[in-house]
N, C-alpha and C positions, 0 to 999 in steps of 0.2 A: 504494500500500500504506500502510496505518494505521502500522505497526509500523515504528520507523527501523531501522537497521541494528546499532548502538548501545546498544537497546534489547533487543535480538533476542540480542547476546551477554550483557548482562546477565540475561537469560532464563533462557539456557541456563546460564550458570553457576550461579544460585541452584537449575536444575531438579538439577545433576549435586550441588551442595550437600547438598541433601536428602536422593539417594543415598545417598550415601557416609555421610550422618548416619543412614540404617537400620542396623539391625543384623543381621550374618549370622548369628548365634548363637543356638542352638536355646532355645527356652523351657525350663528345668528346674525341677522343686521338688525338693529337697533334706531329708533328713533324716537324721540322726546326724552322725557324722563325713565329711567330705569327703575321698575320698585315702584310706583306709582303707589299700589294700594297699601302698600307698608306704609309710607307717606301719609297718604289719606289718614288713616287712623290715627297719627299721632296727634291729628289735628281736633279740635273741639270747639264743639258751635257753641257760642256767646261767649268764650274765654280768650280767642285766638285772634288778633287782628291781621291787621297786611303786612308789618314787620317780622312777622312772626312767620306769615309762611313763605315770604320771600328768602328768612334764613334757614328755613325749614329744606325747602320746595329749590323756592327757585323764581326768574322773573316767571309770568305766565307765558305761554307761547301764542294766547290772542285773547282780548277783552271783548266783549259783549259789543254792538256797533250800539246797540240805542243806551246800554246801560254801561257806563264806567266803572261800576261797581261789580261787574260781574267776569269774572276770572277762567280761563279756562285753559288745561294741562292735557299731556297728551302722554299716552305708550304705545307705542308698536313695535312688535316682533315681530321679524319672518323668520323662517328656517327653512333649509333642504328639505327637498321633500324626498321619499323614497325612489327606488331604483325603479319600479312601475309607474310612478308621477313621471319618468324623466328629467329631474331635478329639481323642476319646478320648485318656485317657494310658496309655502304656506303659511298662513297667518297664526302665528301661535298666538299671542295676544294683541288686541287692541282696545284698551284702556282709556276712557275720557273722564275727566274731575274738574265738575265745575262748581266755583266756590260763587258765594253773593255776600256783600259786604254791605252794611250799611252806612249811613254819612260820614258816623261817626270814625268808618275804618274796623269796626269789628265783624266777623265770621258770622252769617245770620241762616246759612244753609248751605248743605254740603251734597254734592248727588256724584255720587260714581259708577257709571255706566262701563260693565266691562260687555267683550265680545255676545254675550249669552243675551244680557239686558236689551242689547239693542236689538235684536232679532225682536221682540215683543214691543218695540216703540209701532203704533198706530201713524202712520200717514196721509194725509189728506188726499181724496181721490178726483179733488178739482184740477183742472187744468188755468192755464192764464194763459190769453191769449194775449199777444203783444203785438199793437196795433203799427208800432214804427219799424217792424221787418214786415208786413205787408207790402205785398208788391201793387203799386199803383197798377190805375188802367194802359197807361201809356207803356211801362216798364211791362205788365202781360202781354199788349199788344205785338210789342216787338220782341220778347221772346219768342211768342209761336208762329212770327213768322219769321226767324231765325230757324227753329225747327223746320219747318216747313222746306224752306231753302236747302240745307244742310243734309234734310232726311231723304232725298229724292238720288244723292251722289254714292 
């Protein structure tokens, strides 16, 4: 045999080296805050104000458009997905916490909507029509017969 004996453990211990230098830890991309619900909890309505969860938390990543006082935090995980997904990523978590402050700056309610909760949020089944992408008469005119022209070639 080529190989001493010697040799043969030094082998195997650089193979088991390697090993144990993979990693078992799933691939993630991340974005907003990590830990999000850990977070939430530490928080408490009427005792917490906005300094409080800024060194807590963090700044928010978007405020309310009609309300200033209203705060809102974000989690999302993806991951690899299995060898039958074809790699694809799959959403392990997405996490939303929205905080409401009163004037005075203190904590007045807390809602934290994970993956699961928003599958049961209700939708409204109106449409809105929006009258300034309406195509005038002039603007139909001349598209169909643009068509017209265009469709006979």
């Amino acid at each position: 045999m080529f190989i001493k004996k010697n040799h043969l453990y030094l082998l195997y211990f650089v193979f088991l080296l390697f090993l144990f230098g993979c990693q078992l830890k799933e691939p993630t991309k991340n974005h907003g805050i990590l830990f999000l619900k850990n977070r939430a909890d530490i928080l408490e309505v009427n005792k917490t104000n906005k300094n409080d969860v800024i060194s807590k938390i963090g700044q928010p990543h978007s405020k309310s458009i009609s309300n200033e006082n209203e705060w809102i935090y974000i989690e999302r995980i993806l991951t690899k997905g299995e060898y039958f997904k074809l790699g694809q990523n799959i959403l392990k978590e997405n996490n939303v916490l929205i905080l409401e402050f009163d004037n005075y700056g203190i904590l007045t309610k807390k809602i934290f909507l994970d993956k699961d909760s928003k599958q049961k949020i209700e939708f409204s089944k109106d449409i809105t029509v929006n009258e300034m992408t309406q195509k005038s008469f002039v603007q139909k005119f001349f598209h169909s017969l643009k068509t017209k022209m265009y469709g006979n070639k």
